[in-house]
C-alpha positions as CSV (number, residue, x, y, z in Angstrom):
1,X,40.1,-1.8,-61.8
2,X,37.6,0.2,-60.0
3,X,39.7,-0.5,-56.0
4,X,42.7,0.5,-58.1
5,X,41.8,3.8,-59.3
6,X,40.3,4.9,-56.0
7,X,43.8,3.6,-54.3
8,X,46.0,5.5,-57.0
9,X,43.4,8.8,-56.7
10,X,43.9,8.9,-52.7
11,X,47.4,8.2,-52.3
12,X,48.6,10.7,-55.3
13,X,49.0,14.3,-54.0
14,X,47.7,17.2,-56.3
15,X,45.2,15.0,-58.0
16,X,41.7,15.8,-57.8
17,X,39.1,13.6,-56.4
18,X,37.1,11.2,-58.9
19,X,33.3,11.7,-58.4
20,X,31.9,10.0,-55.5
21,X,30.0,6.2,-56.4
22,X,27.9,4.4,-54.8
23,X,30.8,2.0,-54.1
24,X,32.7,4.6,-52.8
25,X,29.9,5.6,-50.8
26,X,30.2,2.5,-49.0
27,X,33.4,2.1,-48.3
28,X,33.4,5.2,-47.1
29,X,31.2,4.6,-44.5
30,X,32.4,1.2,-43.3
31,X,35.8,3.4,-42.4
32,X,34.0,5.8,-40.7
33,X,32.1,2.9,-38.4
34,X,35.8,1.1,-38.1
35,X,37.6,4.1,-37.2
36,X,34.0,5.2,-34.6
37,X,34.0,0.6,-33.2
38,X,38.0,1.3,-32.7
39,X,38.0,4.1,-30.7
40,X,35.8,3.4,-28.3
41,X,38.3,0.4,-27.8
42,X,40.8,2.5,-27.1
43,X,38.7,4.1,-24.2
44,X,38.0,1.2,-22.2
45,X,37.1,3.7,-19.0
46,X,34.5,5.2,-21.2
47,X,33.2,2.2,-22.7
48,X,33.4,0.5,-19.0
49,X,31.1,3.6,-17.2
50,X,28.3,3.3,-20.6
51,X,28.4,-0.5,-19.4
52,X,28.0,0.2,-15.7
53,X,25.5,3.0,-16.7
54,X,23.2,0.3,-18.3
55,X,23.0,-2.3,-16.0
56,X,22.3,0.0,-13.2
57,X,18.7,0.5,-14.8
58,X,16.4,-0.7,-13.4
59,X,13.2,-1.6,-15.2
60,X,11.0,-1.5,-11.9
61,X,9.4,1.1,-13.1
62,X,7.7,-0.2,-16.2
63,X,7.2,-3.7,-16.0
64,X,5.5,-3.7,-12.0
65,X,3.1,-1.2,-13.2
66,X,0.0,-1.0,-16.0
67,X,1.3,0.0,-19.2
68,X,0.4,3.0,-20.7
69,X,-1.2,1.8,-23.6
70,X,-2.2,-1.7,-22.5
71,X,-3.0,-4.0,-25.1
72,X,-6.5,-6.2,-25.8
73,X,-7.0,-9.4,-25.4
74,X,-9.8,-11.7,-25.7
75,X,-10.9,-14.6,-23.1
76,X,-7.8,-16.9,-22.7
77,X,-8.3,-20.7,-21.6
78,X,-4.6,-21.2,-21.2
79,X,-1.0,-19.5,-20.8
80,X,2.0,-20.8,-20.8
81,X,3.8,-21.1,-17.1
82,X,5.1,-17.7,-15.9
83,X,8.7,-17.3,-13.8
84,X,7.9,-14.8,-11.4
85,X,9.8,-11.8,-11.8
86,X,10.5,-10.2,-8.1
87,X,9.0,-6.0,-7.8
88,X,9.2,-5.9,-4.4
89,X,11.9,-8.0,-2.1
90,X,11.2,-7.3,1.4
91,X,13.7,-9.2,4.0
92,X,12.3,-9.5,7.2
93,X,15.3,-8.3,8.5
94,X,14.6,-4.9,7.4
95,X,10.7,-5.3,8.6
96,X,11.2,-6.8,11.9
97,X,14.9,-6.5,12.7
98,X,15.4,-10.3,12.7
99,X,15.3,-13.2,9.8
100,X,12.3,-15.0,11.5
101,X,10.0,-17.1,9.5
102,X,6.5,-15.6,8.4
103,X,3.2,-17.1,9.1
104,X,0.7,-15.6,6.7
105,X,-0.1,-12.4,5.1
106,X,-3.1,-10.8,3.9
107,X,-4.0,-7.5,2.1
108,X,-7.0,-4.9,1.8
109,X,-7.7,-2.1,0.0
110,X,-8.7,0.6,3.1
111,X,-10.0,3.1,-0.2
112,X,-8.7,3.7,-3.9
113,X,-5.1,4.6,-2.7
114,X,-4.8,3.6,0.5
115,X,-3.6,0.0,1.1
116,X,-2.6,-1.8,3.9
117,X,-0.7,-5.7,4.0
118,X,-0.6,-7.7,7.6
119,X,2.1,-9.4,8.4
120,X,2.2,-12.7,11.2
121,X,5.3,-13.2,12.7
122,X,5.6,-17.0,13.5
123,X,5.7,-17.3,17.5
124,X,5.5,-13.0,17.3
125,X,3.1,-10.2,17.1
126,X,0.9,-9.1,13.8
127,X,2.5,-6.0,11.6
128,X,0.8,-4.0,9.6
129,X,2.5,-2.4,6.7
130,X,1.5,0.7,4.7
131,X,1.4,0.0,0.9
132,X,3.2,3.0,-1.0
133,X,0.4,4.8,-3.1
134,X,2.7,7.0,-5.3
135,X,6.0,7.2,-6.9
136,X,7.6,5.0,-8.9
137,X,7.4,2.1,-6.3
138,X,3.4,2.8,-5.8
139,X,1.3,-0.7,-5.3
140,X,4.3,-3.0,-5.1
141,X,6.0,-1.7,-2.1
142,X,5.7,-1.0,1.6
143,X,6.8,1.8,4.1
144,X,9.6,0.7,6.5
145,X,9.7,0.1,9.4
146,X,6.1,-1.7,9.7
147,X,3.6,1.3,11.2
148,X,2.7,-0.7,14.1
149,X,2.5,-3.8,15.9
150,X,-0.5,-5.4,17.0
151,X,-0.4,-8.5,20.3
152,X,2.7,-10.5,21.4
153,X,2.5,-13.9,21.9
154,X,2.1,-16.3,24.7
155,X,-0.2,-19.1,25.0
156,X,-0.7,-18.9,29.2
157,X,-1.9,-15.4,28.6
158,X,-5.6,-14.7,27.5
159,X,-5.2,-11.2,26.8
160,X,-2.1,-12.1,24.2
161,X,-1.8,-14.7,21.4
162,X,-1.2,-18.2,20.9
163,X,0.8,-19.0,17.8
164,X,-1.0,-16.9,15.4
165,X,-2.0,-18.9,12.4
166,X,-3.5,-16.1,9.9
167,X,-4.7,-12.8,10.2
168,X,-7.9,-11.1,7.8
169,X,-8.4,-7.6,8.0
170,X,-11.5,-5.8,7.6
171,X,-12.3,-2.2,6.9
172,X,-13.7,-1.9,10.5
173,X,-10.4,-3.9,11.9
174,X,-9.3,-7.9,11.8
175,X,-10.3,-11.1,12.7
176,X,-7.2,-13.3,14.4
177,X,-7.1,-16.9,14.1
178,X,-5.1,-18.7,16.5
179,X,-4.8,-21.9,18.4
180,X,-8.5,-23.5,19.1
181,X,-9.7,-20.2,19.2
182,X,-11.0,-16.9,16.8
183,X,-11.0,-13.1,17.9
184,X,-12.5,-10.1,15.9
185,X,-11.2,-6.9,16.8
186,X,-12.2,-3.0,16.0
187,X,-9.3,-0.7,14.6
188,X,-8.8,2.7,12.8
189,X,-6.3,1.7,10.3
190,X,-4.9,5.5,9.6
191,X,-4.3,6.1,13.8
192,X,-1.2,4.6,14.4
193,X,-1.8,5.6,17.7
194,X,-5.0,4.1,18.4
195,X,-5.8,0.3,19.7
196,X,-7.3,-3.0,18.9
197,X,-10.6,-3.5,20.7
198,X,-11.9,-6.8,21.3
199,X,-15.5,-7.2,19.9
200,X,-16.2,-11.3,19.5
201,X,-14.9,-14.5,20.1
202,X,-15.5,-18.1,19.7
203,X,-13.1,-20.9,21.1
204,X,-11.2,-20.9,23.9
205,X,-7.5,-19.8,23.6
206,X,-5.5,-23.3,23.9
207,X,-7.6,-25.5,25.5
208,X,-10.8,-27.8,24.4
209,X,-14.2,-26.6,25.0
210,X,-16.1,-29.5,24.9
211,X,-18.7,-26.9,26.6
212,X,-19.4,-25.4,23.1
213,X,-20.0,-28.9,21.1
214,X,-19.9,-28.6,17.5
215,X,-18.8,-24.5,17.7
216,X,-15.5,-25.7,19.9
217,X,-11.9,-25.1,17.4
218,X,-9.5,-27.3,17.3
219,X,-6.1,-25.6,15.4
220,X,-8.0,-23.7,13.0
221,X,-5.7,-22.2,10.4
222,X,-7.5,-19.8,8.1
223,X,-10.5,-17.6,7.2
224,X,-13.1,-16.1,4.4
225,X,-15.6,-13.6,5.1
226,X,-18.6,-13.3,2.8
227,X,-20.3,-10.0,2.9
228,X,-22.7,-8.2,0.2
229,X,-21.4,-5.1,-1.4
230,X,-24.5,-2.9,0.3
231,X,-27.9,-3.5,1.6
232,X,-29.2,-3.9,-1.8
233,X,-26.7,-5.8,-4.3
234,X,-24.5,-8.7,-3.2
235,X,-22.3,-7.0,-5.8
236,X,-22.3,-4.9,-8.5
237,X,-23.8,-6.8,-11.2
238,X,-26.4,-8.9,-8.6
239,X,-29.1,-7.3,-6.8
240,X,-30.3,-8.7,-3.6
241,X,-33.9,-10.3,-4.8
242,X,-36.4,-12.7,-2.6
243,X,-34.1,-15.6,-4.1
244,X,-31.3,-14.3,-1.7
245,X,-33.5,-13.3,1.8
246,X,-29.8,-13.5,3.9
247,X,-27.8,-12.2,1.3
248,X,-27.3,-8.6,3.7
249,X,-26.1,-10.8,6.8
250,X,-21.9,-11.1,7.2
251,X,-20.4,-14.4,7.3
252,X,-17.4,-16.0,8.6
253,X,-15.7,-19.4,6.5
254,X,-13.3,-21.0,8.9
255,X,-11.0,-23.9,8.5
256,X,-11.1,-25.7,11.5
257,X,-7.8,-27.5,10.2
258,X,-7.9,-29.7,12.9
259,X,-11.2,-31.5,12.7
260,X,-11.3,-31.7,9.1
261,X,-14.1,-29.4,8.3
262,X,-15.3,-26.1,7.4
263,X,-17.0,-23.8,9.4
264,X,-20.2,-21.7,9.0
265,X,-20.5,-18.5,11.0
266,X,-22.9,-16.0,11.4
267,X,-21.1,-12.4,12.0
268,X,-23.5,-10.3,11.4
269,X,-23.5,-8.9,14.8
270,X,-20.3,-7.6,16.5
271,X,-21.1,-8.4,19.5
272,X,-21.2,-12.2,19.1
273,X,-20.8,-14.9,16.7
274,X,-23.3,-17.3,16.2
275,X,-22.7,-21.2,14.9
276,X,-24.7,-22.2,12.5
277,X,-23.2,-25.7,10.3
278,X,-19.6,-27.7,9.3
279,X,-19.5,-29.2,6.0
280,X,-17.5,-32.4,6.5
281,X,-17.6,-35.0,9.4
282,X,-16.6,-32.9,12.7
283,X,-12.8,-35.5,13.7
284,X,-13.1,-37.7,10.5
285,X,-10.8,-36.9,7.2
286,X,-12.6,-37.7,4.2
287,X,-11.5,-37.4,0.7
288,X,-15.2,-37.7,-1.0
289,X,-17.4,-34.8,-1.1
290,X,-18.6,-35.2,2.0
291,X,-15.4,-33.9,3.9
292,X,-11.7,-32.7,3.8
293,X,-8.4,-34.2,5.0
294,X,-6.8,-31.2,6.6
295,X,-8.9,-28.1,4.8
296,X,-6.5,-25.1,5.0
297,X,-6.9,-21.8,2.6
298,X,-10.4,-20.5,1.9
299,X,-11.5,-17.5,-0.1
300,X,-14.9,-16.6,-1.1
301,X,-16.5,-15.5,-4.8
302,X,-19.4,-13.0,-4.7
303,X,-20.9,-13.7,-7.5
304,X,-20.2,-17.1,-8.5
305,X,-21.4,-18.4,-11.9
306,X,-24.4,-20.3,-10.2
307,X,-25.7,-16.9,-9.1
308,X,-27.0,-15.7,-12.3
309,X,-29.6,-19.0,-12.7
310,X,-30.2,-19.9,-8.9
311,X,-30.4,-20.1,-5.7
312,X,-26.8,-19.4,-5.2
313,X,-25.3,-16.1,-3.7
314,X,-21.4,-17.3,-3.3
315,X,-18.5,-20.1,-3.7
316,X,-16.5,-21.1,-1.3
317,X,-13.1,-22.4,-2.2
318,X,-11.0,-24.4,-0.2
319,X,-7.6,-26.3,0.0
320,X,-8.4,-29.7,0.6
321,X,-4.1,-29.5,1.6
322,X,-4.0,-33.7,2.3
323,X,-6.3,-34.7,-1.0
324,X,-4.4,-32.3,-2.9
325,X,-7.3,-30.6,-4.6
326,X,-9.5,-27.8,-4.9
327,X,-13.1,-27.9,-3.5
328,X,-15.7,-25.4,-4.6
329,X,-18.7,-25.3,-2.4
330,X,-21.9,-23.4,-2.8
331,X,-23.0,-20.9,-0.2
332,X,-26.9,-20.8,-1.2
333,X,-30.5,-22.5,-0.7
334,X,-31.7,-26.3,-1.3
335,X,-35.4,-25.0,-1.6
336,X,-36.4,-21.4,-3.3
337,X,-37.0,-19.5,-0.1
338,X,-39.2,-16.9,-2.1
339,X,-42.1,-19.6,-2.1
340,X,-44.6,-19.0,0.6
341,X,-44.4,-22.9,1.3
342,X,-40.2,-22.4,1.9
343,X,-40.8,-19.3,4.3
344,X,-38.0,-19.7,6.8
345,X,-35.8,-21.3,4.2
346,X,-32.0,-21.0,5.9
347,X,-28.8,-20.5,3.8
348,X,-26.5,-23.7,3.6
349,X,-23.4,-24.9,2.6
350,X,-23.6,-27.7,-0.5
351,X,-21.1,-29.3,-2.3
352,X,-20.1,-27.2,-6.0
353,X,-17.6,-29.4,-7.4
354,X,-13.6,-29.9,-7.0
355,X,-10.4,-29.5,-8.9
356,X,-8.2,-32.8,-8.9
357,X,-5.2,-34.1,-11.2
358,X,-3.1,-36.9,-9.7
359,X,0.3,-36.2,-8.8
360,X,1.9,-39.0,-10.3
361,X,-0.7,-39.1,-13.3
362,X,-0.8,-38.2,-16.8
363,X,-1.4,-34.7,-16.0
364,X,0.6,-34.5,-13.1
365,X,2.1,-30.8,-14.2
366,X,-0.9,-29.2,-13.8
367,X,-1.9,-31.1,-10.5
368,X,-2.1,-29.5,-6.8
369,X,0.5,-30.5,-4.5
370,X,0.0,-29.8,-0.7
371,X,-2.2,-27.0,-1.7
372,X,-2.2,-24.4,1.2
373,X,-3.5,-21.4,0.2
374,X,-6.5,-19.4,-2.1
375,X,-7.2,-16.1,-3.3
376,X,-9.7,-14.7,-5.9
377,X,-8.9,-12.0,-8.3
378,X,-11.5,-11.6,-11.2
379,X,-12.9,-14.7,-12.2
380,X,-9.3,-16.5,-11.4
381,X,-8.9,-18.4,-8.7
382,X,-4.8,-19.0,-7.2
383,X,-4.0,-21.7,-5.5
384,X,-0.7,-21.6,-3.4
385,X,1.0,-25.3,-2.9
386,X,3.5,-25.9,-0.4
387,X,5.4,-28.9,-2.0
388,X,4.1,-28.3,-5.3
389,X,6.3,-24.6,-4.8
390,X,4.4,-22.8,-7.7
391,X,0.8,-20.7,-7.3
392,X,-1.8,-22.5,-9.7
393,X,-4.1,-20.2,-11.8
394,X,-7.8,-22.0,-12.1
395,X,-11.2,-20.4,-13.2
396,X,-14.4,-22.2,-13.5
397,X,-15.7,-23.4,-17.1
398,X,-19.0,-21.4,-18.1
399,X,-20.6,-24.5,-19.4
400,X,-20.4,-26.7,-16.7
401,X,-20.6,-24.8,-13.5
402,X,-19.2,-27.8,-11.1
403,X,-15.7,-28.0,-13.8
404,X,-13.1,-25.9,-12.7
405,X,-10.2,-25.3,-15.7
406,X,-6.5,-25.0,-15.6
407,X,-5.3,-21.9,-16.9
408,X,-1.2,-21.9,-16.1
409,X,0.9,-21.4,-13.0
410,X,3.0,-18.9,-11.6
411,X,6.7,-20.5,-10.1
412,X,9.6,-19.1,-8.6
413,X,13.4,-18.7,-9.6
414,X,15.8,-21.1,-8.5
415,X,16.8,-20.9,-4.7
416,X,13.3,-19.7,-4.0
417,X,10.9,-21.4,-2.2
418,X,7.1,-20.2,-2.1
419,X,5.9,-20.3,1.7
420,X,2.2,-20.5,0.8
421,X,0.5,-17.7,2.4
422,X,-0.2,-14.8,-0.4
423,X,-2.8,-12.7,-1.2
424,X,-3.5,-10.7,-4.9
425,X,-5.2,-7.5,-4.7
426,X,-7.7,-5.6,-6.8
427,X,-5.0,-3.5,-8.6
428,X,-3.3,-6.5,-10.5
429,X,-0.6,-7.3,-7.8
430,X,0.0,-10.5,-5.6
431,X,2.2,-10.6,-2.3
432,X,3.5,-13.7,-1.1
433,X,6.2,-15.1,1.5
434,X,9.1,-16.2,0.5
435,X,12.4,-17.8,1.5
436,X,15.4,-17.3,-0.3
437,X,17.8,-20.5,0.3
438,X,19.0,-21.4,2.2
439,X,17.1,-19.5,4.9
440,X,16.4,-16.1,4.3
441,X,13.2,-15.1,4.8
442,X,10.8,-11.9,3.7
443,X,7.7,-10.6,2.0
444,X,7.7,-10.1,-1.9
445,X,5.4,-8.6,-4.7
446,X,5.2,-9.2,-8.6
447,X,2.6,-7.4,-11.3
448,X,0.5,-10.1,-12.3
449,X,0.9,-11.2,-16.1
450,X,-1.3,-8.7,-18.1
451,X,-3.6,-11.3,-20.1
452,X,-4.8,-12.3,-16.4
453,X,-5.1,-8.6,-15.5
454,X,-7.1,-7.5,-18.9
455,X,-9.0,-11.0,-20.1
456,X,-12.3,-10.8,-20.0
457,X,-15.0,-13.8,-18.7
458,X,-15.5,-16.5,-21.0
459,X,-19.5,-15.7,-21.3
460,X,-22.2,-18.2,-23.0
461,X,-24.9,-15.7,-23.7
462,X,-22.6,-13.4,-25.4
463,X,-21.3,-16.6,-27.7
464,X,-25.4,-17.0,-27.8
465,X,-25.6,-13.9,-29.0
466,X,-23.2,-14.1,-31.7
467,X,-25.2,-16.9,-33.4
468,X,-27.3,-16.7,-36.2
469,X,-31.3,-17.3,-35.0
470,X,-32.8,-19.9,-36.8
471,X,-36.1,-18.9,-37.4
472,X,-37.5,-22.7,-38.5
473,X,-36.2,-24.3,-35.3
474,X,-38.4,-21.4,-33.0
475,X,-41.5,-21.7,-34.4
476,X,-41.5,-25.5,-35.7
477,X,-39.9,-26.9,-32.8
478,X,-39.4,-25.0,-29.7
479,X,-43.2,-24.0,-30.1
480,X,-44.1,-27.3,-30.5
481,X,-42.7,-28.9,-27.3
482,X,-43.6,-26.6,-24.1
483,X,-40.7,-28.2,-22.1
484,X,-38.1,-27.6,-24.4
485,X,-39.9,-23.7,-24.7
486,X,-39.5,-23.8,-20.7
487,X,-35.8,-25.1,-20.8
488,X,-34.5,-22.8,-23.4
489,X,-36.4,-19.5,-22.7
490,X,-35.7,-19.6,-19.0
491,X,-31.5,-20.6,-19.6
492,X,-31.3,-17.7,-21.7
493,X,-33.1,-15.4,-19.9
494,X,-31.4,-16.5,-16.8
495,X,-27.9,-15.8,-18.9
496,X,-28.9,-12.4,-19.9
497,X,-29.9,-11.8,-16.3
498,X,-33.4,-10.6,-17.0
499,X,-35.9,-10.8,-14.2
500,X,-38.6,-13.4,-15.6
501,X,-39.4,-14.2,-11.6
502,X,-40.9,-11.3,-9.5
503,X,-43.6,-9.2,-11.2
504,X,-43.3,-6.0,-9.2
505,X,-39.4,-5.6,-9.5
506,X,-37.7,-3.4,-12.4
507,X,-37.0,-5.2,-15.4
508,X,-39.6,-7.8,-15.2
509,X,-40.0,-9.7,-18.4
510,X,-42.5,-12.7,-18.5
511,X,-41.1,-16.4,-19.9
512,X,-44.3,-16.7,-22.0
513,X,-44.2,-12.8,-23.3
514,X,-42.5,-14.5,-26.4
515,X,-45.1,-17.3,-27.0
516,X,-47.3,-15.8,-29.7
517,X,-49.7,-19.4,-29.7
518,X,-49.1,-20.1,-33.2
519,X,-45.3,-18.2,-33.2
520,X,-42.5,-17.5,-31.8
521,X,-41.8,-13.7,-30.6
522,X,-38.6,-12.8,-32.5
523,X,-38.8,-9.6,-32.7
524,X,-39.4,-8.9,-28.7
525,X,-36.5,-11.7,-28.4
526,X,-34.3,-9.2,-30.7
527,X,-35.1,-6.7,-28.6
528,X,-34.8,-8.2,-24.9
529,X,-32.3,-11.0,-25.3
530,X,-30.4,-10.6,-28.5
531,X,-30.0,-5.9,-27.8
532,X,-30.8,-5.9,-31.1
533,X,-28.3,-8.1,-32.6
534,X,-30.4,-10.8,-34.3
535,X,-29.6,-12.2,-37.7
536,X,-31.2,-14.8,-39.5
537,X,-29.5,-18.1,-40.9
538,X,-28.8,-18.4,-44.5
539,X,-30.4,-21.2,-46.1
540,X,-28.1,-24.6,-47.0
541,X,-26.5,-24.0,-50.7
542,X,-28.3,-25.7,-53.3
543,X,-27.0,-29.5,-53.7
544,X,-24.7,-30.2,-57.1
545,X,-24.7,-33.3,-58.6
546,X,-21.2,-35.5,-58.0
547,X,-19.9,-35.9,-61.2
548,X,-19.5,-39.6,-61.3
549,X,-23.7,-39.7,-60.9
550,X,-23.6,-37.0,-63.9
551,X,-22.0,-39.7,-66.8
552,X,-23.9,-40.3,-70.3
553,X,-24.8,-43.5,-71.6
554,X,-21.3,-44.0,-72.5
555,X,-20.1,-43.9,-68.9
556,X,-18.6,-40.4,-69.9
557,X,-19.0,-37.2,-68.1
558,X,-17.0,-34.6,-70.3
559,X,-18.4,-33.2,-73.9
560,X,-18.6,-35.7,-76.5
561,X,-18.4,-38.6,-74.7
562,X,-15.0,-40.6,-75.5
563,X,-14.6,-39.3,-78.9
564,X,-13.4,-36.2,-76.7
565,X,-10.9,-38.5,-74.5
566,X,-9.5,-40.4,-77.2
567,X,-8.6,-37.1,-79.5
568,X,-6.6,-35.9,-76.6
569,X,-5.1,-39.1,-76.3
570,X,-4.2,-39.3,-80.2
571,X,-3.0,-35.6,-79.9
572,X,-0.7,-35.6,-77.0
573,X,1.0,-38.9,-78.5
574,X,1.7,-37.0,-81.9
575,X,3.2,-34.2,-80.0
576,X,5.3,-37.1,-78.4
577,X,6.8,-38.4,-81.8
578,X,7.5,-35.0,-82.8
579,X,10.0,-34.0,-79.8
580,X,11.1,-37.2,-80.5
581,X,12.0,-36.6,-84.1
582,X,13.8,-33.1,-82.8
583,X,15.9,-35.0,-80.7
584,X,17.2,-38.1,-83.2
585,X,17.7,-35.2,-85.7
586,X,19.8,-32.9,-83.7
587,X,22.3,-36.0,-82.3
588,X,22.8,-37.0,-85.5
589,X,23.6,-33.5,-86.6
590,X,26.2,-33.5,-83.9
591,X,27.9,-37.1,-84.6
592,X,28.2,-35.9,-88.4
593,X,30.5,-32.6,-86.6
């Protein structure tokens, strides 16, 4: 009755309007939306430019860039696999003038704004490219053309290149690595103008050198460069003690692809490089840890995990490209070198552990296949494979120091193929080479996925810290045993990075300051270890008796025994013949109707 009236009221002329309902309200407004939706189907130009408006945005701008108000995560052990998502799409065509293949890249971070990328040209020269520092395209993009080229290429010329296998630049210039041979050079990165200056070299450019013995290259591909943060700190968080006597020297990682080793170079002086050790069997491919099958990709950590309890000042990570795994060795000492008995101790390259899941295994999704390439960002560790087409995130596990963990991976969109030379910088970002099928080549960037970018550490003493103390087990039992005392007090110590070794350093804090003969030292472990975050453990609750070991004589455990039991019983059946009764007498009520 109500659609009538309102029909009768607006088709009737003269008559007044009945007061509005909420009814009318509505269907008032779903005319008005109608009459809005139909309209702009009778503009179809209009509706077509809002259309062409919106997918003309482009969202850049946001997503290849920190948010604004990033969000907080805590320590992450595992993502699920992310597609990457192109920032910047470089063709080489527009950075060399022709579609030729590239070779490797690398990046570095000249100062906080200025960035530079170089770029190998396979059988060409070696580009360096100018990261944009502001705008809207700032990080993730490059200046075109490329600011200058560096070399050409011909392997009967000395003074040029031989097939340029990777390039690593240096804030002082870049060191070249090319066939059987490696070059550093000296270079102002901000003077276009100004030239590469030869400083060392080891190898000889295309030819053997059986003259140099173990320092002689043969097709080396890649290199790592360890070098401490100052003369005093190998980094920020580790000072340079008596544990780590060499820790000030420079030193050059070099695959020397070819003979199935890794090479150990000391660059501390630029006018000469000095050959100090291979790990792996100079000519023999291995797959133990005693060698490599065709190393490839290094990258150094400074600090490792291992730094923090020993003689260890940084890992060395390498593509092991024909085992398909992950090797982490240990740049560090096999004897403390502080002990007047070690004097002369000598820095060494020892095996740390690897990373390996078999291709055609259980786990084969998160195995390496024809891994090629490393870089270190954080405490993450990306591994480029060449088959595998995807960039593997690892980092090591806390608690076992020779583990390394799967964390996800990082693949590419149909039609791409992942070349395997990349490099992630400091900011968040990662470069890479591409090719875009069927064979277009270039130089991309993405904005690394922000839980990798914001994450902290997984960290053992601060989950040590977060436990309760158990005051019984400290004085009862650790007291009691002086090698348990040594082990614990020395891991923790060690953990919270307190110097319990050299007496006339700052922060010294003896292991047996908390040894108190008949006690142990809580308090001063509060305050030194724990900041001042101790708390005791509660006591176990009381024990209650189960009640079927809490039954009377009668084998009853409720009031009254069976009496109680049996009363239930005897009521709940009289409640039965009752609804029973209800029921007869109302059916026979009904029959009788």
């Amino acid at each position: 009755m109500r659609s009538k009236h309102v029909e009768h009221s607006l088709g009737t002329p003269g008559k007044s309007w009945p007061k509005a309902t909420p009814w009318v309200r509505s269907v008032a407004l779903t005319t008005l939306l109608t009459v809005a939706v139909a309209t702009l189907c009778w503009a179809p130009d209009r509706l077509q430019g809002i259309r062409r408006l919106q997918t003309t945005v482009d969202d850049k701008s946001e997503r290849c860039k920190p948010p604004r108000k990033p969000p907080n995560f805590g320590t992450i052990f595992s993502l699920d696999p992310v597609q990457i998502n192109f920032c910047g799409e470089i063709p080489m065509t527009e950075l060399v003038g022709t579609n030729t293949q590239v070779s490797s890249i690398s990046f570095l971070a000249l100062t906080a704004t200025a960035e530079v990328v170089t770029l190998v040209e396979k059988g060409g020269p070696i580009y360096q490219l100018n990261v944009l520092s502001d705008g809207d395209r700032a990080r993730w993009d490059i200046t075109r053309p490329a600011v200058r080229t560096f070399g050409g290429n011909s392997c009967l010329d000395f003074t040029q290149f031989c097939e340029v296998a990777s390039v690593t630049p240096l804030l002082t210039g870049f060191v070249v690595v090319d066939r059987h041979r490696l070059q550093e050079f000296n270079v102002s990165w901000g003077e276009s103008e100004s030239s590469e200056v030869a400083l060392n070299t080891m190898g000889k450019m295309n030819m053997e050198a059986p003259i140099l013995q173990d320092a002689q290259l043969f097709f080396p591909t890649y290199l790592a460069v360890y070098k401490s943060v100052n003369n005093t700190h190998i980094s920020d968080e580790l000072e340079i003690s008596p544990l780590f006597p060499h820790a000030a020297n420079r030193y050059f990682f070099v695959a020397d692809t070819g003979h199935h080793r890794v090479m150990f170079i000391n660059a501390s002086s630029h006018s000469s490089l000095q050959y100090i050790e291979s790990y792996g069997v100079m000519g023999e491919a291995r797959s133990d840890t005693t060698g490599f099958n065709f190393p490839m990709g290094l990258a150094v950590m400074v600090p490792t995990d291992e730094s923090f309890y020993g003689l260890v000042m940084a890992a060395v990570f390498v593509a092991d490209r024909r085992n398909n795994r992950l090797v982490k060795l240990l740049l560090g000492y096999r004897r403390d070198p502080s002990q007047p008995q070690n004097k002369g101790e000598k820095p060494t390259l020892m095996w740390g552990g690897e990373y390996y899941r078999d291709i055609a295994g259980a786990q084969y999704n998160q195995s390496l296949y024809d891994p090629v390439g490393v870089s270190i960002y954080r405490h993450w560790i990306f591994v480029s494979e060449a088959e595998g087409n995807a960039i593997t995130v690892l980092t090591t596990n806390y608690m076992q120091h020779d583990e390394l963990l799967y964390i996800t991976e990082l693949y590419p969109a149909p039609g791409v193929q992942l070349t395997g030379s990349f490099s992630t910088t400091e900011q968040g970002y990662l470069w890479f080479a591409y090719i875009n099928r069927p064979s277009t080549h270039g130089l991309a960037s993405i904005y690394l996925p922000e839980p990798l970018v914001r994450s902290p550490p997984a960290s053992w003493i601060e989950e040590f810290r977060a436990q309760c103390t158990n005051a019984t087990v400290y004085n009862l039992f650790i007291m009691a045993n002086s090698t348990i005392y040594d082990e614990h007090v020395l891991q923790v110590l060690n953990a919270a990075r307190i110097n319990w070794r050299f007496p006339y350093l700052p922060g010294y804090l003896s292991k047996d300051a908390f040894n108190l003969t008949l006690m142990f030292d809580l308090m001063l472990w509060n305050e030194t270890v724990l900041e001042g975050n101790m708390f005791y453990c509660l006591p176990p609750p009381p024990e209650t008796t189960p009640p079927m070991l809490s039954a009377n004589e009668g084998g009853w455990n409720t009031p009254g025994g069976g009496g109680v039991t049996l009363l239930g019983a005897s009521q709940r059946m009289c409640s039965l013949h009752v609804v029973l009764g209800v029921v007869l007498l109302s059916l026979m009520e009904m029959a009788m109707l």
